[in-house]
SETITOR-723066 format. One record per residue (C-alpha): residue number from 1; residue in three letters; x, y, z. Coordinates in steps of 0.05 Angstrom, whole numbers, plus 5000, padded with zeros to 4 digits. Layout:
SETITOR-723066
[NUM 'Ala' [X Y Z]]
...
***
This chain:
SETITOR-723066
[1 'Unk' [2556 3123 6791]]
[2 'Unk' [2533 3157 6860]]
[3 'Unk' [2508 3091 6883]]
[4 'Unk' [2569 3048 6866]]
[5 'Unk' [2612 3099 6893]]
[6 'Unk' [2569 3094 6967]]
[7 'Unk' [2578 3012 6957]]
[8 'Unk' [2657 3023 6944]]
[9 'Unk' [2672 3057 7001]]
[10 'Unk' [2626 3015 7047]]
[11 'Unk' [2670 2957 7031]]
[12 'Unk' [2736 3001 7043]]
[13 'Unk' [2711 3020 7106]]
[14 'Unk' [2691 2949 7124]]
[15 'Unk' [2754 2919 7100]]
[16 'Unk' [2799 2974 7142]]
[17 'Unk' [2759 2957 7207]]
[18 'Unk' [2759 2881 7202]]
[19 'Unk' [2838 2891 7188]]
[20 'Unk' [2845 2937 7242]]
[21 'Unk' [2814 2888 7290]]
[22 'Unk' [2856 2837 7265]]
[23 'Unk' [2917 2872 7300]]
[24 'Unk' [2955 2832 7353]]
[25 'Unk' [2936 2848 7419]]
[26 'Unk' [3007 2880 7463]]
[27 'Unk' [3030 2821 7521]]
[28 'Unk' [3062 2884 7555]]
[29 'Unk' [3028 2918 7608]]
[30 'Unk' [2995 2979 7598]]
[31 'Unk' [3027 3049 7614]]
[32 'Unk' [2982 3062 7661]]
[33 'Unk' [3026 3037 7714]]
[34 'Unk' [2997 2964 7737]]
[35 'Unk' [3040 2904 7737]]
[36 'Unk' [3034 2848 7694]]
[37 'Unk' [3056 2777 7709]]
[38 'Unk' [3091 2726 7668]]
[39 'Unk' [3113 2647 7668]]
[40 'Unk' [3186 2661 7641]]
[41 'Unk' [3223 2605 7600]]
[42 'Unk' [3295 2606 7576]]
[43 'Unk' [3325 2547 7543]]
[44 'Unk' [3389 2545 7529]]
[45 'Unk' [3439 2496 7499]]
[46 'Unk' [3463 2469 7561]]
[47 'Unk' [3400 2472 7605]]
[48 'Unk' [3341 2520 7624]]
[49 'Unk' [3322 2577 7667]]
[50 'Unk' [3252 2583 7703]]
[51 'Unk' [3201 2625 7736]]
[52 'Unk' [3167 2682 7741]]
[53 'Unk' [3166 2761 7705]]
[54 'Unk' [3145 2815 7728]]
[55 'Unk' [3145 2879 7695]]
[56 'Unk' [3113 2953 7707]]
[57 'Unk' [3106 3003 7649]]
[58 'Unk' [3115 3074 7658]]
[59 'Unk' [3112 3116 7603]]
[60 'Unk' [3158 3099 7561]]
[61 'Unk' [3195 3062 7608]]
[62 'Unk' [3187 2985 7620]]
[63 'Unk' [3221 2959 7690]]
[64 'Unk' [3219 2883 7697]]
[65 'Unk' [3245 2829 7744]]
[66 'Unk' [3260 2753 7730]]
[67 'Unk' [3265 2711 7778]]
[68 'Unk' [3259 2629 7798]]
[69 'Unk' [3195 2596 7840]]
[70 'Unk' [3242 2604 7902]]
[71 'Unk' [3254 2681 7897]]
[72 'Unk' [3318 2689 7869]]
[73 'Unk' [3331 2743 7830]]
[74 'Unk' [3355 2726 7757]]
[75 'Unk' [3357 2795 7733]]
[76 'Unk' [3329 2857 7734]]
[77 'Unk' [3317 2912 7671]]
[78 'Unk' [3296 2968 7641]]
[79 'Unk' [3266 2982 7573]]
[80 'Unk' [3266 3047 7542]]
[81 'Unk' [3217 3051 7481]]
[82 'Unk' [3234 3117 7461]]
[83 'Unk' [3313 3097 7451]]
[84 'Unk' [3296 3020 7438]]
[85 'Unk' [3346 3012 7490]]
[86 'Unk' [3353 2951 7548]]
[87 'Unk' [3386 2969 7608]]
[88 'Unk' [3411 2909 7652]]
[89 'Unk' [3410 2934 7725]]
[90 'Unk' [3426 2863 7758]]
[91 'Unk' [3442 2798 7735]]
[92 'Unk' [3453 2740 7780]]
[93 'Unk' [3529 2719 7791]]
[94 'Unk' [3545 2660 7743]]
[95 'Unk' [3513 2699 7681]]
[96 'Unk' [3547 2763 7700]]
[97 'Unk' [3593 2764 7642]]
[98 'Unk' [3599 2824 7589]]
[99 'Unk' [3589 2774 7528]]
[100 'Unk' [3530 2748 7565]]
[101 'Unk' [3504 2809 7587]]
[102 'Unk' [3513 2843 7514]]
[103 'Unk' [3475 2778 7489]]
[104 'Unk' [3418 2787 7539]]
[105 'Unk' [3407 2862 7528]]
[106 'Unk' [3396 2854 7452]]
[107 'Unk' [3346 2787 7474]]
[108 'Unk' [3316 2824 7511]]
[109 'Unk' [3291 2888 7471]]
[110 'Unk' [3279 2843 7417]]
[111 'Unk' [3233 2791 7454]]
[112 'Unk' [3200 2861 7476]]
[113 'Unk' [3192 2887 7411]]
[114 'Unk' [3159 2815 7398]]
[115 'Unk' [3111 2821 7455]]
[116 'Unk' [3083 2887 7444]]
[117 'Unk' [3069 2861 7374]]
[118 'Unk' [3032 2797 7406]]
[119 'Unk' [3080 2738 7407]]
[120 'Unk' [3110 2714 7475]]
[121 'Unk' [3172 2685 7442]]
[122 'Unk' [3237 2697 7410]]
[123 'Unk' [3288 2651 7395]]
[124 'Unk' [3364 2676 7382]]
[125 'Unk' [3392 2627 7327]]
[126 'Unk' [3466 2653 7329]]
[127 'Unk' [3471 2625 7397]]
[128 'Unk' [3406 2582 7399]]
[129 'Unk' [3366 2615 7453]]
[130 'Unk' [3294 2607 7464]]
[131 'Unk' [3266 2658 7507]]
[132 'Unk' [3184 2645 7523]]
[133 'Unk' [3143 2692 7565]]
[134 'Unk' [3072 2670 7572]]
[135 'Unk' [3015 2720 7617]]
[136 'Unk' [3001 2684 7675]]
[137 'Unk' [2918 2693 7688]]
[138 'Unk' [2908 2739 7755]]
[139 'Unk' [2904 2689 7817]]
[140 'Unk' [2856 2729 7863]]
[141 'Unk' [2802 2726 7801]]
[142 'Unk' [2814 2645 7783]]
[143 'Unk' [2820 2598 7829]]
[144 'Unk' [2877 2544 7823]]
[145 'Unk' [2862 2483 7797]]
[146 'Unk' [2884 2448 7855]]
[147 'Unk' [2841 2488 7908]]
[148 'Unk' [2773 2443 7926]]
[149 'Unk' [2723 2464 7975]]
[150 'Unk' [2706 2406 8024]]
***
């Protein structure tokens, strides 16, 4: 009895770890304050938006920043965790309407929510929205593909 009881909860305790480890690694950057960088992709019905996230955790606080491969600003937010809240605290002119900006809020904190649980994507069905953040690796520690030494 002693002995199958040892073997039992050697298997509980194995089982727990393995699913433990199993968990989905977070996309968002940890609160420790560093920035982490992202290849941002929204399709919508009628075309696409392009470029580049960036977003710094602080606390419980998640600031961000989209923008295109030329450096203009798409929009700018902040994430509360605590109140599951998205603050909008720019959005470039031709999306700065208060359907729009109601629509990207709840995107947003829900393509979050998505990341810290692993996935890089959301996609809104009601108004058929694919939103697609990918980690882009750190360019000082790889070198681009591109780069050859002569």
């Amino acid at each position: 009895m002693k002995r199958s009881l040892t073997i039992f909860s050697w298997c509980v305790s194995l089982l727990l770890s393995t699913t433990l480890s199993l968990k989905a690694q977070s996309l968002l950057p940890s609160p420790s304050g560093e920035a982490a960088r992202y290849d941002a992709y929204i399709e919508l019905p009628r075309g696409y938006l392009s470029g580049v996230c960036i977003m710094r955790c602080e606390g419980d606080t998640l600031r961000g920043s989209i923008f295109n491969e030329f450096g203009v600003s798409a929009m700018d937010f902040v994430y509360d965790r605590r109140k599951d809240r998205v603050r909008l605290l720019s959005v470039m002119k031709m999306m700065d309407r208060w359907y729009i900006r109601r629509t990207l809020r709840s995107d947003l904190r829900r393509l979050l929510k998505s990341m810290n649980a692993g996935e890089g994507e959301y996609r809104n069905e009601r108004r058929h929205i694919l939103y697609r953040f990918t980690p882009m690796a750190d360019s000082l520690d790889t070198p681009h593909p591109h780069d050859t030494e002569e």
